[in-house]
N, CA, C and O of each residue as an XYZ file, in Angstrom:
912
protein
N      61.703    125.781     40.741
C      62.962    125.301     41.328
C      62.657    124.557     42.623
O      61.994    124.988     43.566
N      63.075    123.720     42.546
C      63.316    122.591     43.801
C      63.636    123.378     45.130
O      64.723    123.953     45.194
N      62.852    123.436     46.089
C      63.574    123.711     47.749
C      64.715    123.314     48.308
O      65.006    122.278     47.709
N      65.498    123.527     49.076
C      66.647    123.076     49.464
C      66.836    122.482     50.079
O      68.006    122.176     50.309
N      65.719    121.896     50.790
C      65.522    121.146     51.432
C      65.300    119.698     51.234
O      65.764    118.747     51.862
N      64.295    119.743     49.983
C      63.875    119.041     49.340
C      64.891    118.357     48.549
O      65.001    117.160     48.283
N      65.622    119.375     48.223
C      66.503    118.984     47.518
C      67.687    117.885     47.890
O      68.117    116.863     47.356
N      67.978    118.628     49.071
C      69.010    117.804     49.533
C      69.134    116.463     50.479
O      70.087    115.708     50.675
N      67.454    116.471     51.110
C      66.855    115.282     51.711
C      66.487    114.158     50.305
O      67.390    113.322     50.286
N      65.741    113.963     49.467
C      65.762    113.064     48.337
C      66.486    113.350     47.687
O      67.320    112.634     48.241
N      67.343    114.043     46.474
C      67.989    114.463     45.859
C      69.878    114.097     46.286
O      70.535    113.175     45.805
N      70.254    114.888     47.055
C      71.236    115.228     47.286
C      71.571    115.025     48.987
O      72.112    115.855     49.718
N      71.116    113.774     49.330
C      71.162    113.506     50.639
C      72.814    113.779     50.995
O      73.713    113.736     50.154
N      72.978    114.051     52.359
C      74.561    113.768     52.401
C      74.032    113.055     54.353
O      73.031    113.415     54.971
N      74.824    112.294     54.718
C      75.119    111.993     56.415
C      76.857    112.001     56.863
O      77.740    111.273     56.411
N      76.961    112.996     57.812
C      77.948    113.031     58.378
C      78.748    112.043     58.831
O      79.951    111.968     58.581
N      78.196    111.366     59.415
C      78.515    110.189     60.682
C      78.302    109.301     59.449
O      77.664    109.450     58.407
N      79.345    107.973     60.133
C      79.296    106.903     59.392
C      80.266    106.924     58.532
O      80.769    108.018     58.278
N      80.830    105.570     57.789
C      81.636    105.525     56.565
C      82.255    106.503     55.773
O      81.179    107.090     55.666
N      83.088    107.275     55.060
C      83.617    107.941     54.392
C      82.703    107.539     53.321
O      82.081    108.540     52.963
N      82.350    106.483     52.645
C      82.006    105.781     51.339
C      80.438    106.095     51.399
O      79.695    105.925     50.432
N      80.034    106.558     52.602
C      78.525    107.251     52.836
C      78.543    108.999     52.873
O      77.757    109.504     53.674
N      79.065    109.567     52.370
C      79.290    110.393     52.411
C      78.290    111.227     51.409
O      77.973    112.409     51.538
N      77.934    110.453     50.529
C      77.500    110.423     48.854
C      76.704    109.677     49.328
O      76.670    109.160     48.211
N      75.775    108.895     50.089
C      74.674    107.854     50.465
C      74.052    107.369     49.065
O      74.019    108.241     48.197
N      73.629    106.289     48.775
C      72.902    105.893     47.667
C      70.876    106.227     48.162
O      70.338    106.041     49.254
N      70.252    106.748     46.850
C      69.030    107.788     47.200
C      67.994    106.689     48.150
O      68.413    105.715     48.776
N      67.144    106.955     48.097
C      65.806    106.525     48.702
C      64.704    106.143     47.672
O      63.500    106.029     47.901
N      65.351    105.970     46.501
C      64.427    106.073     45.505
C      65.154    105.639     44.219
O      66.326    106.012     44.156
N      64.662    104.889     43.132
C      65.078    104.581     42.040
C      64.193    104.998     40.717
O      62.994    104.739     40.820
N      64.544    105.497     39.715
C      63.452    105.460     38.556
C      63.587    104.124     37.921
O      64.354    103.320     38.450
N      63.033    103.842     37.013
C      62.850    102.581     35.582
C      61.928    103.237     35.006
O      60.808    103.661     35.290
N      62.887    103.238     33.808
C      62.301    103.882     32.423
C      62.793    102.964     31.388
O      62.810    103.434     30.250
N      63.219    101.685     31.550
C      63.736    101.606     29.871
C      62.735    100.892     29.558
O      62.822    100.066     28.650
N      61.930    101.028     30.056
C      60.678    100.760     28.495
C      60.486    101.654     27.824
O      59.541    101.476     27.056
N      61.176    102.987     27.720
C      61.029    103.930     26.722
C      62.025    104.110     25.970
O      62.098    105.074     25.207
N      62.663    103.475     26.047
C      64.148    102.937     24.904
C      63.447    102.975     23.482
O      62.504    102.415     22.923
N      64.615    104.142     23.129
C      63.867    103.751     21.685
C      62.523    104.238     21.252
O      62.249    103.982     20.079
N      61.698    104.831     21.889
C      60.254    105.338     22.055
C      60.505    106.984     21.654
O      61.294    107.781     22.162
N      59.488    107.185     20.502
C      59.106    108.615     20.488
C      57.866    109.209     20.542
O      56.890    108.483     20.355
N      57.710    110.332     20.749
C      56.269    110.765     21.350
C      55.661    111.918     20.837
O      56.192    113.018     20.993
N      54.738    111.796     20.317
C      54.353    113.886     19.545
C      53.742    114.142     21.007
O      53.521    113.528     22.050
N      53.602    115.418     20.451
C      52.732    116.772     21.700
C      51.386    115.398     21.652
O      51.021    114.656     20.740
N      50.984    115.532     22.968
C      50.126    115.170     23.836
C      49.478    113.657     24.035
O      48.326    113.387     24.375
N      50.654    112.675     23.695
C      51.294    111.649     24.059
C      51.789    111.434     25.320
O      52.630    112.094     25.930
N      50.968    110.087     25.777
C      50.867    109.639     27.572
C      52.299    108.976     27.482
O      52.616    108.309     26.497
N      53.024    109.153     28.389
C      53.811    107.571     28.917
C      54.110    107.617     30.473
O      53.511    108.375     31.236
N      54.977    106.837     30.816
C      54.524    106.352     32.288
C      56.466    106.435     32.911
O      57.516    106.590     32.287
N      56.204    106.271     34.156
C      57.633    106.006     34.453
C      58.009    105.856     36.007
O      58.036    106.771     36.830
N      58.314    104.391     36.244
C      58.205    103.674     37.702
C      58.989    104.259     38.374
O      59.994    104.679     37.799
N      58.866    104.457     39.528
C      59.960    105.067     40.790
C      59.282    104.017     42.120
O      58.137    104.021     42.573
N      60.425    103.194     42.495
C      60.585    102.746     44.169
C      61.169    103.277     44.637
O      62.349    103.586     44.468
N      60.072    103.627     45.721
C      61.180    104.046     46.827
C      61.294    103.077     48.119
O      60.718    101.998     48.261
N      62.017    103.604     48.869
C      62.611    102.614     49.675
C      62.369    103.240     50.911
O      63.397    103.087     51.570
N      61.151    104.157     51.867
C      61.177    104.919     53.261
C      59.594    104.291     53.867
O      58.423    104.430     53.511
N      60.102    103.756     54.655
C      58.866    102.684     55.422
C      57.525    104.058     55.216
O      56.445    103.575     54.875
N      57.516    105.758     55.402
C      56.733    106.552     55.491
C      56.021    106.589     54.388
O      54.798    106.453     54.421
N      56.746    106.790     53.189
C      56.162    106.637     51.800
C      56.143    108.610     51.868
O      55.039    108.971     51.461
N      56.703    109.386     52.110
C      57.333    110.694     51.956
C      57.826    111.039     50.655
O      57.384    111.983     50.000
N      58.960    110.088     50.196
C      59.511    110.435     49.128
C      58.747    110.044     47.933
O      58.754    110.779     46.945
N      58.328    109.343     47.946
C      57.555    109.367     46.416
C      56.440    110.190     46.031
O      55.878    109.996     44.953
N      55.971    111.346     47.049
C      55.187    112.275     47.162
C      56.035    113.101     46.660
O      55.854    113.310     45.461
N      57.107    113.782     47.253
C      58.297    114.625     46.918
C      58.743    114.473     45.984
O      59.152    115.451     45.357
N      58.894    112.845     45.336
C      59.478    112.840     43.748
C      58.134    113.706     42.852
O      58.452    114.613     42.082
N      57.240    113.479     42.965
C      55.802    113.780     42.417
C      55.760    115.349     42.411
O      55.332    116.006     41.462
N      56.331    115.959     43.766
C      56.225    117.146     43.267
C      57.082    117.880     42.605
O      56.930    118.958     42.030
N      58.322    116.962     42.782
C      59.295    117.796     41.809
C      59.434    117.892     40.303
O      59.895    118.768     39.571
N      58.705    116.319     40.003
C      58.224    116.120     38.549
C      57.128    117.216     38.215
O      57.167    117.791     37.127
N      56.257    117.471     39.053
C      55.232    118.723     38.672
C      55.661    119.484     38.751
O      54.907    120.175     38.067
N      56.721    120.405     39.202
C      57.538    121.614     39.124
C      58.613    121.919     38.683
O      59.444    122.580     39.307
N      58.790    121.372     37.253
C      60.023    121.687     36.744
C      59.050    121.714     35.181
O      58.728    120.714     34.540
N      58.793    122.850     34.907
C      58.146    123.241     33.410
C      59.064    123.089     32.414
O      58.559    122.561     31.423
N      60.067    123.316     32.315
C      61.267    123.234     31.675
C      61.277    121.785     30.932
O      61.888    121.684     29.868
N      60.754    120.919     31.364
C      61.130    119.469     31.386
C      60.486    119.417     30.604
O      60.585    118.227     30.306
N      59.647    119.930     29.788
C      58.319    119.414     28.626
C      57.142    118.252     28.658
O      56.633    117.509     27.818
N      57.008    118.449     29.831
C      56.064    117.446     30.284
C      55.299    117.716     30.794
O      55.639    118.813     31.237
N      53.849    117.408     31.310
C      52.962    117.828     32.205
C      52.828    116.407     32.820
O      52.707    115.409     32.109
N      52.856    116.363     34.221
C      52.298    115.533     35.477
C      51.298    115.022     35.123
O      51.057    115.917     34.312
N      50.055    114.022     34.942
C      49.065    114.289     34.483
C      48.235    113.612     36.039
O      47.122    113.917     36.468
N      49.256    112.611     36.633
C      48.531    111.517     37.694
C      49.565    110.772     38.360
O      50.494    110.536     37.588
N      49.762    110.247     39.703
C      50.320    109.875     40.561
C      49.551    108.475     40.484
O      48.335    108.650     40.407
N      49.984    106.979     40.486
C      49.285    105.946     41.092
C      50.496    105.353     42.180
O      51.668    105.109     41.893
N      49.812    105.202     43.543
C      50.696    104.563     44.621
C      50.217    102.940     44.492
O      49.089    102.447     44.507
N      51.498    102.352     44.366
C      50.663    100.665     44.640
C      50.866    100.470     45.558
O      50.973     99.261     45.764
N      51.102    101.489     46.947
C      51.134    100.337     48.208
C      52.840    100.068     48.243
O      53.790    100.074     47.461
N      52.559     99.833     49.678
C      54.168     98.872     50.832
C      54.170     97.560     49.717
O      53.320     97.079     48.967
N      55.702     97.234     50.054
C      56.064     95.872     49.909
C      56.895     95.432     50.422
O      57.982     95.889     50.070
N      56.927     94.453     51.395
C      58.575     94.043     51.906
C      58.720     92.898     52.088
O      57.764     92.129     52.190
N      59.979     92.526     52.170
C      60.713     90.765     52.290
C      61.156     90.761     53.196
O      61.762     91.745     53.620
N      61.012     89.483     53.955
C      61.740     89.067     55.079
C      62.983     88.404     54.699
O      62.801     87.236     54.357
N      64.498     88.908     54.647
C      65.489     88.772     54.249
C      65.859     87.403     54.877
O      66.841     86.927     54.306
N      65.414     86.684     55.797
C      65.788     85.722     57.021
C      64.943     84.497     56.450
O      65.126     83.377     56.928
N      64.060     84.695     55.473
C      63.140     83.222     55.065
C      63.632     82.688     53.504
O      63.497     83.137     52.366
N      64.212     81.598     54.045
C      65.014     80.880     52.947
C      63.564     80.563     51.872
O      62.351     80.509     52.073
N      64.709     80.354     50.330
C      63.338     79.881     49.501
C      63.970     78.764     48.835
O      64.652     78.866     47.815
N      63.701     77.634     49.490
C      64.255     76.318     48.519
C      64.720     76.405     46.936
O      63.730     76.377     46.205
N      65.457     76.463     46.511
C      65.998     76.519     45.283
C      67.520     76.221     44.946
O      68.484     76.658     45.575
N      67.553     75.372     43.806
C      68.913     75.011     43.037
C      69.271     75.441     42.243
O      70.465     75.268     42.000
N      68.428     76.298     41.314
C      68.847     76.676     40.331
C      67.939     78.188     40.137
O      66.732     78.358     40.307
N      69.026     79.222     39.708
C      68.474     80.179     39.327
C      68.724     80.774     38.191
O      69.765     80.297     37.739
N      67.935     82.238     36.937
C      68.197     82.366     35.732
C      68.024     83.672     36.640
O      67.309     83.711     37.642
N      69.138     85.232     35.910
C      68.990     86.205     36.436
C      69.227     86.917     34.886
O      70.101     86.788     34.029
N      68.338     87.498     34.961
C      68.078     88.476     33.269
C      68.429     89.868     34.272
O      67.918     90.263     35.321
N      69.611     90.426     33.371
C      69.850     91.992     33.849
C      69.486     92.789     32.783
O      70.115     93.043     31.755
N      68.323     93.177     33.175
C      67.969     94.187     32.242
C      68.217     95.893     31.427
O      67.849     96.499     30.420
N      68.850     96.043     32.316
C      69.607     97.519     31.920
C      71.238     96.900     32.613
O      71.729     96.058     33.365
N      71.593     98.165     31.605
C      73.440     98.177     32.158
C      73.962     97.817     33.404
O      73.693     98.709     34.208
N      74.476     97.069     33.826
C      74.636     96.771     35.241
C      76.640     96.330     35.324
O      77.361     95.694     34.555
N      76.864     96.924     36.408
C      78.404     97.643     36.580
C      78.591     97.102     38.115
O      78.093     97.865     38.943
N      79.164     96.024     38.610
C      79.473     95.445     39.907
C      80.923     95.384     40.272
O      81.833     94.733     39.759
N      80.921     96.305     41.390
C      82.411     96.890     41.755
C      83.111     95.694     41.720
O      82.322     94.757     41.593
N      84.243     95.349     41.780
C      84.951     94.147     42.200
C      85.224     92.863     41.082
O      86.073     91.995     41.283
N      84.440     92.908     40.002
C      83.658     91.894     39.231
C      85.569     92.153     38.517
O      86.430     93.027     38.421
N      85.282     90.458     38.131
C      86.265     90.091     36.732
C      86.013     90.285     35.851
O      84.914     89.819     35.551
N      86.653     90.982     34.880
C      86.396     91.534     33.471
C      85.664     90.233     32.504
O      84.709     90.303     31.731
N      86.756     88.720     32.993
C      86.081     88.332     32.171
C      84.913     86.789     32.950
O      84.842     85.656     32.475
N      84.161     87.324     34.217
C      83.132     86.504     34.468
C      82.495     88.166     35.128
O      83.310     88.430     36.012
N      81.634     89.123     35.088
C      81.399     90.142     35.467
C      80.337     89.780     36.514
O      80.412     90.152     37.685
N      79.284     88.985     35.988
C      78.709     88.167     37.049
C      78.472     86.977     37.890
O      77.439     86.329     38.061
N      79.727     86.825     38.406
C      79.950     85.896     38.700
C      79.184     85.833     40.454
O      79.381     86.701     41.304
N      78.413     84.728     40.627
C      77.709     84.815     41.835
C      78.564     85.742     43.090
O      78.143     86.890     43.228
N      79.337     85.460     43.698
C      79.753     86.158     44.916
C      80.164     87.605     44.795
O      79.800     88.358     45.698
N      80.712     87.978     44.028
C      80.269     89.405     43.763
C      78.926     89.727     43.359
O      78.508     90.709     43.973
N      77.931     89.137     42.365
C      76.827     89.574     42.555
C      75.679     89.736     43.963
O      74.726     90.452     44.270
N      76.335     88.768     44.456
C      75.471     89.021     45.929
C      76.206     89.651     46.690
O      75.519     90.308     47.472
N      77.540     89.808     46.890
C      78.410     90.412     48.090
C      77.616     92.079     47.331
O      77.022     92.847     48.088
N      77.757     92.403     45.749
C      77.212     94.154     45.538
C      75.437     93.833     46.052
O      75.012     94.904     46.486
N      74.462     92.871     46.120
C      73.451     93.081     46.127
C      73.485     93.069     47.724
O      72.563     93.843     47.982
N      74.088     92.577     49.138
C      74.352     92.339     50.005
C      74.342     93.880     50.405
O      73.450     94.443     51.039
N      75.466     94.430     49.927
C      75.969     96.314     49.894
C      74.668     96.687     49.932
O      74.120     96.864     51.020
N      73.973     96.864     48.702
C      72.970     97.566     48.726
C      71.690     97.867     49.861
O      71.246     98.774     50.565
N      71.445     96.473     49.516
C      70.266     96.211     50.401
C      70.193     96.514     51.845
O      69.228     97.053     52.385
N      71.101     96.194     52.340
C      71.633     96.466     53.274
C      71.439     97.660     53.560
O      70.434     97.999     54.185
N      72.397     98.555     53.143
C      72.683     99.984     53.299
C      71.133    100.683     53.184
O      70.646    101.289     54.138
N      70.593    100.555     52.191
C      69.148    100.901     52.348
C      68.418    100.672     53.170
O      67.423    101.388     53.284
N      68.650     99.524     54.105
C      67.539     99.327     55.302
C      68.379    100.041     56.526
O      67.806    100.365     57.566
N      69.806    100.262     56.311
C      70.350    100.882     57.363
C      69.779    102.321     57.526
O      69.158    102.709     58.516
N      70.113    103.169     56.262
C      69.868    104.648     56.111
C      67.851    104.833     56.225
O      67.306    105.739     56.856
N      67.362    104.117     55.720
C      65.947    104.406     55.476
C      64.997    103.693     56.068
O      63.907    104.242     56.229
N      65.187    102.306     56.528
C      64.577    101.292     57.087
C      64.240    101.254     59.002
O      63.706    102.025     59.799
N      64.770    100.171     59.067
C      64.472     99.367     59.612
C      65.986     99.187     60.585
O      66.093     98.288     61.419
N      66.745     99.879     60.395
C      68.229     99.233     61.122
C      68.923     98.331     60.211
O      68.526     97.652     59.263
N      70.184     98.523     60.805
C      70.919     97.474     60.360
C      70.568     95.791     60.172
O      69.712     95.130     60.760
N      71.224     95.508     59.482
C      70.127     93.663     59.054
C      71.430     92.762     59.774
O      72.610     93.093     59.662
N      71.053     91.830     60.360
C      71.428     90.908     61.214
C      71.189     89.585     60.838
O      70.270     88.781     60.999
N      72.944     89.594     59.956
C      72.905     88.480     58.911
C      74.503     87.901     59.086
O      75.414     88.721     59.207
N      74.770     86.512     59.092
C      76.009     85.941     59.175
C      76.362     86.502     57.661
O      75.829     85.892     56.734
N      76.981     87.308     57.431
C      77.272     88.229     55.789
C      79.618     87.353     55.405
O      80.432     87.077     54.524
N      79.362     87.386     57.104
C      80.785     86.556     56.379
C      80.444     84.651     55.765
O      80.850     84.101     54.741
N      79.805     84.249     56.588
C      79.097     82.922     56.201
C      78.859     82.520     54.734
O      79.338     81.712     53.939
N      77.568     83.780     54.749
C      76.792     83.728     53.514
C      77.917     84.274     51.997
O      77.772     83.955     50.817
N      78.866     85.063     52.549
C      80.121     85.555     51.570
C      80.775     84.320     50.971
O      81.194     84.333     49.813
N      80.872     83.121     51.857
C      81.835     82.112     51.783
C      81.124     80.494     51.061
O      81.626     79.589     50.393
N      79.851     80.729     51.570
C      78.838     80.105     50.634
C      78.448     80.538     49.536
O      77.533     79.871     49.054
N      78.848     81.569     48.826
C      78.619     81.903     47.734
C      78.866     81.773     46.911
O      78.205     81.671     45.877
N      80.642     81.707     47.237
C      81.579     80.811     45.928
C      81.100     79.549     45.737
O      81.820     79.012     44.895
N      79.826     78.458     46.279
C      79.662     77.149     46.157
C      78.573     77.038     44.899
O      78.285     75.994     44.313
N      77.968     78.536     44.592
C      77.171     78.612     43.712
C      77.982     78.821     42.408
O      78.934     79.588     42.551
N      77.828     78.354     41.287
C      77.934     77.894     40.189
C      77.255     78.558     39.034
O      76.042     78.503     38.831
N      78.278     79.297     38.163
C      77.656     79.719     36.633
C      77.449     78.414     35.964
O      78.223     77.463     36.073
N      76.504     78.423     35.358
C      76.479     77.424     34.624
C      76.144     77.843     32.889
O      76.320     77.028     31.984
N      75.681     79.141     32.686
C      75.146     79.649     31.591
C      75.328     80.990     31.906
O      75.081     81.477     33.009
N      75.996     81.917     30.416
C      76.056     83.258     30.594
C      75.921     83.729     29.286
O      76.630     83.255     28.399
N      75.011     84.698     29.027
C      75.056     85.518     27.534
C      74.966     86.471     27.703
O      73.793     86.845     27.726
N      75.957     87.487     27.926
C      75.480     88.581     28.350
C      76.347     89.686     27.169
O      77.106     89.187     26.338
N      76.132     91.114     27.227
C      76.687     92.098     26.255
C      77.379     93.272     26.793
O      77.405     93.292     28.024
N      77.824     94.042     26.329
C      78.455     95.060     26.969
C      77.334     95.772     26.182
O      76.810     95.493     25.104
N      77.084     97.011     27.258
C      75.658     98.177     26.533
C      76.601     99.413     26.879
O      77.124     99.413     27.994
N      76.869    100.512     25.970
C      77.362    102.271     26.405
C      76.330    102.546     26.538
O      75.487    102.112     25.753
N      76.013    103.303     27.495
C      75.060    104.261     27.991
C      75.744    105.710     28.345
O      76.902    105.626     28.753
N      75.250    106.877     28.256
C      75.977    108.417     28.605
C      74.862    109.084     29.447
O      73.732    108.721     29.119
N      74.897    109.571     29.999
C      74.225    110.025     30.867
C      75.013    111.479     30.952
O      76.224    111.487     31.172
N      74.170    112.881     30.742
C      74.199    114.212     30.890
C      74.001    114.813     31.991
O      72.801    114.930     32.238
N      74.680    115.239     32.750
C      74.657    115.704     34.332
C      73.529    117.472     33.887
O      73.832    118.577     33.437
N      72.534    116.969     34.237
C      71.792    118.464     34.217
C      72.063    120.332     35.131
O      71.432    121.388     35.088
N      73.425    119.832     35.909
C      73.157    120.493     37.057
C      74.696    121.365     36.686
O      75.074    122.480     37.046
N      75.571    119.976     35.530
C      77.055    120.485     34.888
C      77.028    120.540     33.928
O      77.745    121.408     33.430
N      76.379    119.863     33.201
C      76.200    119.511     31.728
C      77.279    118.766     30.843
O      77.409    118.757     29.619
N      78.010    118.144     31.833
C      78.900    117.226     31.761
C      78.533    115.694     31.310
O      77.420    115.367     31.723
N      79.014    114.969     30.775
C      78.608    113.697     30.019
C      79.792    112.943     30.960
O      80.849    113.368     31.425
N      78.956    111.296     31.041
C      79.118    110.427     32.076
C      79.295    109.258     31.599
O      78.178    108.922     31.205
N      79.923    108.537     31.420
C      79.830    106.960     31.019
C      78.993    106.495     32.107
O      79.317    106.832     33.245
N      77.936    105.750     31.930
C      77.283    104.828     33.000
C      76.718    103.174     32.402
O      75.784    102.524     32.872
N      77.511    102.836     31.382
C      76.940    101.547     30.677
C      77.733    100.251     31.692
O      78.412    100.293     32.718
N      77.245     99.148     30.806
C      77.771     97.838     32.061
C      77.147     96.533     30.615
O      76.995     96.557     29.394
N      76.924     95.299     32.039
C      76.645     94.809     31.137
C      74.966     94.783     31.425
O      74.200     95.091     32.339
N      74.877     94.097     29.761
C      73.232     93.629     29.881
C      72.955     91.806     29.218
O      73.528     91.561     28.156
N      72.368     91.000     29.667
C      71.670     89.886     29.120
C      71.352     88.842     30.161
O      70.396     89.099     30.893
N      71.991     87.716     30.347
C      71.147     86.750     31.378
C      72.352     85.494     31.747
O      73.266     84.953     31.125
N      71.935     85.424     32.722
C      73.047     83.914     33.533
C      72.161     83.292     34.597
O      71.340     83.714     35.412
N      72.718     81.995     34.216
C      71.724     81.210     34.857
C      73.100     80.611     36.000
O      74.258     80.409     35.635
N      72.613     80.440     37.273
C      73.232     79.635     38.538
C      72.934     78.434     38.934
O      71.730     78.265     39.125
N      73.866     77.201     39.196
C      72.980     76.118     40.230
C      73.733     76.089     41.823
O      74.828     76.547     42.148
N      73.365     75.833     42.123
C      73.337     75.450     44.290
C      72.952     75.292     44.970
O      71.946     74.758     44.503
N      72.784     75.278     46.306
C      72.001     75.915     47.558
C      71.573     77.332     47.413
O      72.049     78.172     48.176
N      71.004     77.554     46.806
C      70.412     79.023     46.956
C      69.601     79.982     47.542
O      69.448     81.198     47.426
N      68.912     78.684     48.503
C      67.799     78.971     49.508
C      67.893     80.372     50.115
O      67.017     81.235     50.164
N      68.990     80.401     50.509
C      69.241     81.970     51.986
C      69.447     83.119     50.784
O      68.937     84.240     50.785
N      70.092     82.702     50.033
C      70.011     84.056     48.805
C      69.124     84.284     48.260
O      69.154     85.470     47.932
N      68.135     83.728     47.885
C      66.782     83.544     47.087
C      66.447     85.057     47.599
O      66.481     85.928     46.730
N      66.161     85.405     48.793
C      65.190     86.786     49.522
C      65.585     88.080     48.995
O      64.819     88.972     48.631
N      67.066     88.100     48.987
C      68.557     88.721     48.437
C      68.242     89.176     47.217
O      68.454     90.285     46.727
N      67.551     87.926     46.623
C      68.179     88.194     45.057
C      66.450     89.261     44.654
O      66.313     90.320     44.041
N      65.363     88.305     45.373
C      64.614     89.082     45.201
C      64.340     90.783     45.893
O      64.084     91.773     45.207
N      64.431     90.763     46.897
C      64.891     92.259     47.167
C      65.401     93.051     46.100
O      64.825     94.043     45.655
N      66.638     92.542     45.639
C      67.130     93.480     44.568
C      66.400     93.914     43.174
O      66.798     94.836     42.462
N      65.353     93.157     42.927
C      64.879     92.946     41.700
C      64.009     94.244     41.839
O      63.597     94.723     40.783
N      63.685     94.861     42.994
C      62.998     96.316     43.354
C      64.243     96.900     43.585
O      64.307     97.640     42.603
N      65.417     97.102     44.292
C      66.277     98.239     44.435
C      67.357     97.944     43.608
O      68.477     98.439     43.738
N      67.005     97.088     42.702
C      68.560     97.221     41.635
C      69.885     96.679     42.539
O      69.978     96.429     43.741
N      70.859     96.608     41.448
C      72.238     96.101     41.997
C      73.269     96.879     41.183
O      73.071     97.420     40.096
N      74.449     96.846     41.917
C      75.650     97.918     40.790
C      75.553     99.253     41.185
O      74.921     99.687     42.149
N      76.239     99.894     40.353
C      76.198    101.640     39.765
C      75.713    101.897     39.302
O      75.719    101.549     38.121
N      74.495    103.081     39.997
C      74.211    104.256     39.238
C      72.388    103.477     39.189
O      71.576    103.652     38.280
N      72.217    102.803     40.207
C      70.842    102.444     39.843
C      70.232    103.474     40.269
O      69.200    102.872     39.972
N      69.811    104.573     40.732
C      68.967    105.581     40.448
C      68.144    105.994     39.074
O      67.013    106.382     38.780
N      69.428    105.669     38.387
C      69.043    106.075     36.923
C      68.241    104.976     36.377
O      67.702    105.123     35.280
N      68.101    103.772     37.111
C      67.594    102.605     36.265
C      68.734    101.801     35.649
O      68.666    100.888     34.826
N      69.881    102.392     36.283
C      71.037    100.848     35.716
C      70.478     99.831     36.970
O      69.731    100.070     37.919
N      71.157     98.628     36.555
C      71.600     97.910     37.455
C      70.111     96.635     37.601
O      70.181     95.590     38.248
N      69.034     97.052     36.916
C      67.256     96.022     36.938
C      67.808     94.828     36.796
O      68.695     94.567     35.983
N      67.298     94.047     37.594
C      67.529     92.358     37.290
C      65.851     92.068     37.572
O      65.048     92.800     38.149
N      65.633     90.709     36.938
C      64.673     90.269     37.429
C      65.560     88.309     37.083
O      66.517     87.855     36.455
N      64.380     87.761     38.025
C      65.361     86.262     38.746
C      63.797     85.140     38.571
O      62.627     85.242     38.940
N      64.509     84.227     37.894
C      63.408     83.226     38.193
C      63.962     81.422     38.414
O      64.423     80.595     37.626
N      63.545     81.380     40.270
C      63.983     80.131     40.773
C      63.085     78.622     40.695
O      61.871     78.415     40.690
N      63.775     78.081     40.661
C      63.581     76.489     40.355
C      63.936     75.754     41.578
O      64.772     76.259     42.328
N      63.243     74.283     41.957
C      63.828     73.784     43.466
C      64.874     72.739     42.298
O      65.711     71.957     42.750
């Protein structure tokens, strides 16, 4: 069993101070697993399964490690830890580009979104804006020091130009209630044209901490590939 400490610092963070809507903080850490979609495994069969975290110390991904080794229950054995190392973006260095293609790879659910354009640029960056953000606030580096009303208002200048995307159900089993969860969204790809330069950093940032609801679980993966 997990410490309580442990528990409630990665796990079950809570902060007093601050926002009502932080109350519930989003973690320090994300898994990606859907490369095991669909995958089955006999007794003593390897597979793998990514976790970023997001704490300049690199603490928590030690702590995820041990909690994965201490839960027997889970039918798994730990076998090996690989760390790849820091990575970070300078949110402030534009990347020349007009055109971008954004493949969402798992279910992805963006508060605010129109039913019928779900990703439509300015909500996708105003939720990737949220995120990122908030993560360098709680775990980082401070608050980020960004014209966010500016960049809000330049956003609508960016342009769908291509969208194929699907609706995916996903359920998700609360281990702790045993309660079942809707957590699906959409999944497939849209391509943008504009000024995209100041978002470019944005978009990549997210492509490590996800965008939407429920990315802990691995909703919300995009990956982005820009063009000048």
């Amino acid at each position: 069993m997990l410490g309580t400490a442990l528990d409630e610092r990665v796990f079950r963070p809570h902060f007093d101070a601050g926002p009502s809507g932080l109350a519930d903080p989003p973690r320090a850490f994300i898994l990606r697993a859907s490369h095991l979609n669909g995958c089955a495994f006999a007794p003593g069969d390897a597979f793998h399964i990514d976790v970023h975290t997001f704490d300049p110390e690199g603490d928590t991904a030690v702590e995820i490690a041990r909690a994965f080794s201490s839960v027997p229950r889970a039918g798994f054995e730990l076998e090996n830890v690989v760390v790849r190392g820091d990575f970070s973006i300078d949110l402030a260095s534009p990347q020349p580009s007009r055109w971008l293609a954004v493949r969402f790879v798992t279910a992805t659910e963006l508060k605010g979104a129109n039913p019928g354009d779900p990703a439509a640029f300015p909500v996708l960056f105003a939720r990737i804006r949220d995120r990122v953000s908030t993560l360098r606030r709680l775990y980082g580096a401070g608050p980020v020091e960004a014209d966010f009303r500016g960049m809000g208002e330049r956003a609508r200048n960016i342009l769908t130009v291509r969208t194929n995307l699907t609706e995916r159900r996903v359920f998700r089993r609360s281990s702790r209630t045993g309660e079942v969860h809707g957590i699906g969204g959409f999944e497939g790809s849209v391509e943008y044209a504009g000024d995209l330069a100041e978002f470019a950093p944005w978009l990549r940032a997210a492509c490590w901490t996800g965008v939407g609801r429920h990315t802990v679980w691995g909703n919300g993966e995009i990956e982005c590939v820009f063009h000048i």
